[in-house]
FILODREN-251952 format. One record per residue (C-alpha): y negated, x, z. Coordinates in pm, whole numbers, padded with zeros to 5 digits, always signed. Last residue first. Layout:
N
YXZ ...
//
This chain:
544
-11945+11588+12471 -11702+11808+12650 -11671+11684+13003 -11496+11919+13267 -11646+12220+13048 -11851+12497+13178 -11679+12441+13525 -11830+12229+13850 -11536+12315+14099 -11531+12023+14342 -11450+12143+14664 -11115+12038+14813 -11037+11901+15095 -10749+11681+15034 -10400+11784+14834 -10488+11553+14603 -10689+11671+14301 -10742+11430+14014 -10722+11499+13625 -10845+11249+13409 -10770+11220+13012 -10996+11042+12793 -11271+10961+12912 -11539+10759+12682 -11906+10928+12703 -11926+11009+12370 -11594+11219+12399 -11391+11284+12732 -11201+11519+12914 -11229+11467+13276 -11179+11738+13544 -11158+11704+13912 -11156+11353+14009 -11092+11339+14381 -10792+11100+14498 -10678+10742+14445 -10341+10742+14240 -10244+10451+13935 -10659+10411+13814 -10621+10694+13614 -10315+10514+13439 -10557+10216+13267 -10276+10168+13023 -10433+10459+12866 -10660+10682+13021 -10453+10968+13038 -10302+11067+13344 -10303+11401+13560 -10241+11398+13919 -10300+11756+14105 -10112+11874+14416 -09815+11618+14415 -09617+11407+14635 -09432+11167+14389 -09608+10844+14185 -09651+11007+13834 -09304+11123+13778 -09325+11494+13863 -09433+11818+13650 -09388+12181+13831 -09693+12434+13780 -09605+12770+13849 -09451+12848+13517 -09771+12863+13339 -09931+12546+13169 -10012+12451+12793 -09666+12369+12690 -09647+12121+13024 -09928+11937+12900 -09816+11739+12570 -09470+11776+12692 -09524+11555+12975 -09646+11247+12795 -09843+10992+13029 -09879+10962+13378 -09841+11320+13522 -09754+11433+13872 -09828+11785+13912 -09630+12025+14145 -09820+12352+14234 -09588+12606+14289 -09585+12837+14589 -09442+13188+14601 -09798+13383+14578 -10047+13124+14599 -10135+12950+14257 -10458+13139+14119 -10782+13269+14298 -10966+12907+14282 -11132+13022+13944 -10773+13030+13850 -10713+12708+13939 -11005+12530+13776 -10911+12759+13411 -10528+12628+13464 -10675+12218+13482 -10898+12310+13229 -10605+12415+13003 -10393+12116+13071 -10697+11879+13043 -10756+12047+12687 -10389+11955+12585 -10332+11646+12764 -10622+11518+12521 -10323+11452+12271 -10189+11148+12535 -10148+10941+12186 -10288+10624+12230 -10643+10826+12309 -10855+10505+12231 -10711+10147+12249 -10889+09839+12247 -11107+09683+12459 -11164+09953+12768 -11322+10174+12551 -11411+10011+12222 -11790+09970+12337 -11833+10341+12363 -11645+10450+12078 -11867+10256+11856 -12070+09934+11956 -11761+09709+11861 -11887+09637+11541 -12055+09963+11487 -11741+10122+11404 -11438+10294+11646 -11323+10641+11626 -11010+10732+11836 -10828+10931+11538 -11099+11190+11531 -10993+11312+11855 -11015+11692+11785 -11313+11637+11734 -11518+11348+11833 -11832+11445+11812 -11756+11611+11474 -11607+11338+11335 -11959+11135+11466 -12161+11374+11249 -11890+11312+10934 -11934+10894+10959 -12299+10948+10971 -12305+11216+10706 -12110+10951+10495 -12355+10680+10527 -12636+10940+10473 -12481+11022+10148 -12410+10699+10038 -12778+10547+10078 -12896+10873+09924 -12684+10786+09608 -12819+10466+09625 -13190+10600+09605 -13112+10822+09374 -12956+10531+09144 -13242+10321+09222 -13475+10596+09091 -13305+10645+08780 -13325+10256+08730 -13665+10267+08766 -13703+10561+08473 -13451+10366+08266 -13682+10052+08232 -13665+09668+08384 -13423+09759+08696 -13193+09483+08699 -12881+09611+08515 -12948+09962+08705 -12828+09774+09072 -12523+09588+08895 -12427+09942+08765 -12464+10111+09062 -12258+09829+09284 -12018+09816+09046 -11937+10186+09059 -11921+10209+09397 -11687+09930+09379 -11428+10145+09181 -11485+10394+09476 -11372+10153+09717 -11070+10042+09519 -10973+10412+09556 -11075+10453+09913 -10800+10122+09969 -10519+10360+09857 -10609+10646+10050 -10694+10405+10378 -10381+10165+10296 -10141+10468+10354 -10211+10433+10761 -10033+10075+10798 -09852+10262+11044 -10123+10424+11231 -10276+10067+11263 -10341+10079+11614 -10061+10255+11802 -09827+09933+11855 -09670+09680+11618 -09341+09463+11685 -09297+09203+11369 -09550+08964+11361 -09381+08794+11034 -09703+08644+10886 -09960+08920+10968 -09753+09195+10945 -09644+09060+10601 -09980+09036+10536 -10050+09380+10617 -09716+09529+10383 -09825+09292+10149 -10217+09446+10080 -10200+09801+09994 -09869+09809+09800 -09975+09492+09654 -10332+09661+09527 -10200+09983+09422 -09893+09865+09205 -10141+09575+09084 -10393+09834+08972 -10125+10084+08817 -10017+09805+08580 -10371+09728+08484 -10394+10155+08447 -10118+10091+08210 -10308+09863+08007 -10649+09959+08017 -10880+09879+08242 -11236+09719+08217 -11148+09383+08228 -10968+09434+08548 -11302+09568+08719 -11482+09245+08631 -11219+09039+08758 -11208+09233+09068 -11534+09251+09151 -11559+09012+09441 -11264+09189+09601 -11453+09566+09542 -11772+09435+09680 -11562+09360+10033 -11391+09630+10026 -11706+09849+09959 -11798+09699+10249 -11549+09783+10476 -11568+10139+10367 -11894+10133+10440 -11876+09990+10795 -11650+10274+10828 -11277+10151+10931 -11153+10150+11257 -11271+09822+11394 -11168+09587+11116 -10891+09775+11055 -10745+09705+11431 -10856+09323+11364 -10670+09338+11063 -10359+09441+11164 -10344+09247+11530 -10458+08915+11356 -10121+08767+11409 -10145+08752+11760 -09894+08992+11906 -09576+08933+12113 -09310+09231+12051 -09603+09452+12130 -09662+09295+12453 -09990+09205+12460 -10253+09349+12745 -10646+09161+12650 -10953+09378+12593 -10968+09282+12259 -10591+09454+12209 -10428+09646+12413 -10047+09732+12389 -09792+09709+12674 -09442+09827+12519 -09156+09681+12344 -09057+09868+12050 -08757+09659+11900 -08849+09697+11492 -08860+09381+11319 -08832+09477+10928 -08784+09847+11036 -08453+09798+11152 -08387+09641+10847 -08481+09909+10628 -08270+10146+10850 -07996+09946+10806 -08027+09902+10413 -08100+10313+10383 -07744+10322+10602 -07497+10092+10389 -07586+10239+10062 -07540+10628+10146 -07321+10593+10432 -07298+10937+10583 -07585+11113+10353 -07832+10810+10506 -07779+11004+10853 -07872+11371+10686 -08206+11247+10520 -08381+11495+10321 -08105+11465+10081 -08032+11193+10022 -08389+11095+09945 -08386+11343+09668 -08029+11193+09567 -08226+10828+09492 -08557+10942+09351 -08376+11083+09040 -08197+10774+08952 -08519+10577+09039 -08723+10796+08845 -08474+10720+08504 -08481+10356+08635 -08867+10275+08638 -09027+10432+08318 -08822+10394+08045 -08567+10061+08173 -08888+09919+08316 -09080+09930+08003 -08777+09778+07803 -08749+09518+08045 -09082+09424+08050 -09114+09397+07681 -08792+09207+07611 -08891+08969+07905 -09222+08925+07759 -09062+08875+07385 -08844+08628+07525 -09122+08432+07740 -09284+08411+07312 -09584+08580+07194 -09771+08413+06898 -10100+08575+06984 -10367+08321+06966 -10504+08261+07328 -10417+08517+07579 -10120+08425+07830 -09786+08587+07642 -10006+08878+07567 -10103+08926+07952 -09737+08853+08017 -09593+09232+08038 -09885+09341+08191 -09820+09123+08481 -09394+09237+08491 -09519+09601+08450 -09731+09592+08749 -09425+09341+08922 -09158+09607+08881 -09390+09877+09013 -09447+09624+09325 -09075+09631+09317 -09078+10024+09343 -09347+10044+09571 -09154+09892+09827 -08890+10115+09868 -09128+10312+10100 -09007+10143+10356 -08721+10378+10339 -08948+10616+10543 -09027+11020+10503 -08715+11060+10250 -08835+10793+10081 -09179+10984+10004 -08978+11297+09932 -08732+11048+09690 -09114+10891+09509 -09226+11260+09437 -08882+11376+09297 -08884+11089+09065 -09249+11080+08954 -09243+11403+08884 -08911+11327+08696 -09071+11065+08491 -09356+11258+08432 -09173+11548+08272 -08900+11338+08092 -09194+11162+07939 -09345+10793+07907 -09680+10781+07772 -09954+10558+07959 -09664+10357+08151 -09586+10722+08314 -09894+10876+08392 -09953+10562+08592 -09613+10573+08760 -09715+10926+08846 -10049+10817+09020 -09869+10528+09226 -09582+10794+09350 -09853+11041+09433 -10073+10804+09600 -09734+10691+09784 -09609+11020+09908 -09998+11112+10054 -09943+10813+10258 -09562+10933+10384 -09659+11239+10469 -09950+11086+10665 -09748+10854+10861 -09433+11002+10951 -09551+11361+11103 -09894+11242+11238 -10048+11547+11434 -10296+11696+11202 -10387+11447+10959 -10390+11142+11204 -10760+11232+11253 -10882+11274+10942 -10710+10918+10864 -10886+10747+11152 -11172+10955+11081 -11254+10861+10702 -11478+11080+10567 -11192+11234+10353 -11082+10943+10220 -11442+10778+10112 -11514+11176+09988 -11195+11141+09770 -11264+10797+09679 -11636+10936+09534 -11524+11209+09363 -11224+11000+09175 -11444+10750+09076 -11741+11042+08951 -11439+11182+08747 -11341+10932+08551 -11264+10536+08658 -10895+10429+08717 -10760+10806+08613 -10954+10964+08809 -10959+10793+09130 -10536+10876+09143 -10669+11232+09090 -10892+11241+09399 -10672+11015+09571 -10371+11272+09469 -10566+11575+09632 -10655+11320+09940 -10288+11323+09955 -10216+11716+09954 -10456+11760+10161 -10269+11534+10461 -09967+11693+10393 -10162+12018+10439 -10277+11842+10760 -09912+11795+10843 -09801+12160+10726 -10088+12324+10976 -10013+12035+11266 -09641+12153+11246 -09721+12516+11247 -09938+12445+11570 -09675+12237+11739 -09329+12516+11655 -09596+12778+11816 -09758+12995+11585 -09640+13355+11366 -09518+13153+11126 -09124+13246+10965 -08890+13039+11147 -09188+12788+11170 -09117+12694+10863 -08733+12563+10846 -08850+12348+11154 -09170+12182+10943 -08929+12082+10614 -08654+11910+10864 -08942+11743+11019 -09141+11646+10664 -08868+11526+10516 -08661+11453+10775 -08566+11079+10688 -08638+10805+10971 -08372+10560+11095 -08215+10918+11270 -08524+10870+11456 -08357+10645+11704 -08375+10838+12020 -08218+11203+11927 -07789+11149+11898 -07811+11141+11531 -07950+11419+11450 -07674+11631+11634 -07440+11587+11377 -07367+11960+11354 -07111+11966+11039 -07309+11931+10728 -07256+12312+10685 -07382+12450+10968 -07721+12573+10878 -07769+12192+10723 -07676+12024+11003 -07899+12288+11229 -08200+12261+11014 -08152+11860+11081 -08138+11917+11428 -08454+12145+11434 -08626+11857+11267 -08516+11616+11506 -08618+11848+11830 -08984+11855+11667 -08976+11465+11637 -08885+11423+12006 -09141+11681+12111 -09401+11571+11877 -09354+11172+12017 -09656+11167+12280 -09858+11396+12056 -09941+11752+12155 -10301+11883+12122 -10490+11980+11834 -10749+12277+11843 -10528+12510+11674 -10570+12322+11343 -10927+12408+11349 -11042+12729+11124 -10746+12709+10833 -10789+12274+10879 -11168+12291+10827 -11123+12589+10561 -10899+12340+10368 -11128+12056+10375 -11406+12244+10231 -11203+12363+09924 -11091+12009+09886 -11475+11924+09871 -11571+12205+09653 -11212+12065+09396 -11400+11773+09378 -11769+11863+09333 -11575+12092+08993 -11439+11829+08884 -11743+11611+08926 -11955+11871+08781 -11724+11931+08461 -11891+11716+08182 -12225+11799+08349 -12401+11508+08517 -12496+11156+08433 -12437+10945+08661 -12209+10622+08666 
//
């Protein structure tokens, strides 16, 4: 691509995840509570305690059904925050957005190895401009552990079919059991692995003139897989054990039920979709790619797009094991969605659990980068034109990405609810599809709800101010003094606070005291209903 000093893209890479890192030291604060964080925070501490007590506390398995889910990132969050100085939320959204480092670390190095330094550059930038994963990195304890897991797993398995060792092997090991550990689902990666070496087993067998034979392919394949595929499995295998106290119990049986739970998973709530309420046991088949369709950059998209026209082209230019690599990438980005969009299994929350495709998919994006600027200098007539195409591109880029980064900032610390140009942004989304899924806004509409009281005087000496909440109660509760009393959403109440999903703002009539929006799209509401109030006009009842 361009021509730069031997170390400027390393050194551009390692700026960016410098960058990154100061944004999560300086922000992580500013993320609320997620509707599951309690649940998940009370598993982790569960699986500190079975440990603590000698495998004896079972306790794990009596918290909803997230015993289906390995602790490696819950169990791993509880045993830190025994030493941080934060709340058991803000150390988890530090260690997930480190999680979420870590992967865009791996896409960086994942990049590499399919297309030199500028490839890896530009998917870690694609990655890292990418709000919907930005987003989840602070306050997604399955999804983002287990996305940085697989770019890991992917770029050891390269290392490995390049030159088998006992080092990368057991990298490779350890890193696929932590990503196992997160969700069995994971599993998948190892057939696709399988099915890499099985593809560049047969490329001889297929090209004209070598006298290959379906024996020697099977020989070849087999042999690969025996070196680089069982040794990490054998390692993999105990790791997952043991981050995950309920698969310890039945170590065959369990992993096999929790995969099959997963297969058609028995969530049944309202989900929105096009402006249309599905069940989430009853989606259309184009729920997956619809929600990617709208989530995604318009870049990103594109780049897509150039990178499946390409493909042949790119293949050509790959080695062997980075062939292998390529299908291990591209199935483990694409099934998973069309088996969504075959088996319609239960789906809700966007796309958060299809999340690892954005890492993977940045890395296809970047190899398209680099088709596009070659194409683009293979028609311009002398190198001094074709240096001025390639700034121009590269200008083209950078504004796309500054566009994506000025609306993160807009949004922040709601990255997660960005929406492209297709549906007229945020703005047009609202009301179509979902936004704040989460109830994280809870947070700041907690804390302006305490800022309009106290500008009131306070709560009256012995009285307590009961709020009825429609949405998660955690995500508020933290964030308010003792005098404040939650209630189911319909009972006598002071204040009402919803979020703006499911339409709950509309549940209780009353004065609108506070709304915490971004762009112009609410996302939390807080209403006042004990009658006659004036309306307090604070610094911030609408942060734009």
């Amino acid at each position: 691509m361009l021509k730069a000093h031997p170390k400027f893209f390393h050194y551009a890479a390692w700026g960016v995840l410098g960058i990154v890192l100061i944004l999560i030291l300086t922000t992580f604060l500013d993320y609320g509570i997620t509707w599951d964080e309690e649940l998940q925070s009370q598993y982790g501490q569960a699986i500190v305690d079975y440990y603590l007590s000698g495998f004896k506390d079972d306790r794990y398995a009596e918290i909803f059904n997230l015993y289906l889910y390995g602790g490696t990132f819950d169990g791993l969050a509880s045993a830190i925050d025994r030493f941080t100085p934060f709340r058991v939320y803000d150390t988890r959204h530090l260690l997930n957005a480190l999680f979420g480092l870590l992967g865009l670390w791996g896409v960086w190095r994942l990049g590499r190895i399919f297309g030199g330094g500028a490839v890896g550059l530009m998917a870690l930038i694609l990655c890292a401009a990418t709000p919907v994963y930005y987003g989840h990195m602070f306050n997604n304890p399955k999804d983002i552990p287990f996305a940085a897991g697989l770019v890991w797993t992917i770029y050891y398995m390269i290392r490995a079919a390049e030159k088998p060792s006992l080092s990368v092997v057991v990298k490779a090991g350890l890193v696929l059991g932590l990503t196992l550990g997160v969700r069995i689902g994971g599993v998948m990666v190892i057939g696709f692995w399988c099915a890499g070496i099985g593809v560049v087993s047969l490329l001889p067998f297929l090209k004209k003139g070598n006298r290959v034979t379906a024996l020697d392919v099977l020989r070849t394949g087999r042999h690969r897989a025996m070196a680089e595929v069982l040794p990490a499995l054998l390692i993999a295998y105990p790791v997952m054990l043991m981050c995950w106290p309920w698969a310890q119990q039945h170590p065959i049986q369990n992993p096999l039920k929790a995969l099959g739970a997963f297969s058609n998973f028995p969530q049944d709530v309202e989900v929105l979709l096009n402006g249309v309420i599905y069940r989430s046991t009853e989606l259309p088949w184009y729920y997956v790619p619809l929600y990617f369709g709208i989530q995604t950059p318009l870049l990103l998209l594109f780049l897509w797009a150039v990178g499946f026209v390409c493909l042949p082209r790119m293949w050509r230019a790959l080695e062997r094991a980075q062939k292998q690599g390529l299908v291990t990438l591209l199935l483990m980005a694409l099934f998973p969605v069309l088996y969504a969009m075959i088996r319609r299994p239960a789906l809700y929350d966007t796309v958060r659990h299809f999340l690892f495709v954005i890492p993977l998919g940045s890395v296809v994006a970047a190899l398209a980068v680099r088709e596009v600027y070659a194409w683009c200098r293979s028609l311009c007539p002398t190198e001094k034109m074709g240096q001025r195409v390639g700034l121009l591109l590269g200008a083209v880029f950078a504004l796309s990405i500054g566009t994506q980064i000025g609306t993160m900032i807009l949004l922040h610390p709601y990255e997660y609810i960005f929406a492209n140009a297709l549906t007229g942004g945020v703005q047009g989304a609202y009301g179509q599809y979902e936004s704040d899924y989460w109830g994280s806004s809870f947070k700041e509409a907690a804390k302006e709800l305490q800022a309009l009281v106290a500008h009131e005087g306070g709560v009256p000496a012995g009285k307590i101010y009961k709020i009825a909440i429609c949405g998660p109660w955690d995500s508020a509760m933290i964030y308010l003094p003792p005098d404040f009393e939650p209630v189911v959403a319909n009972e006598p109440a002071s204040f009402f606070l919803s979020t703006t999903r499911w339409m709950c703002q509309d549940m209780r009539p009353g004065k609108e005291v506070i709304r915490i929006a971004r762009m112009g799209v609410p996302l939390s509401i807080v209403k006042d209903l004990r009658g006659g109030y004036q309306y307090y006009d604070g610094n911030r009842n609408e942060k734009r």
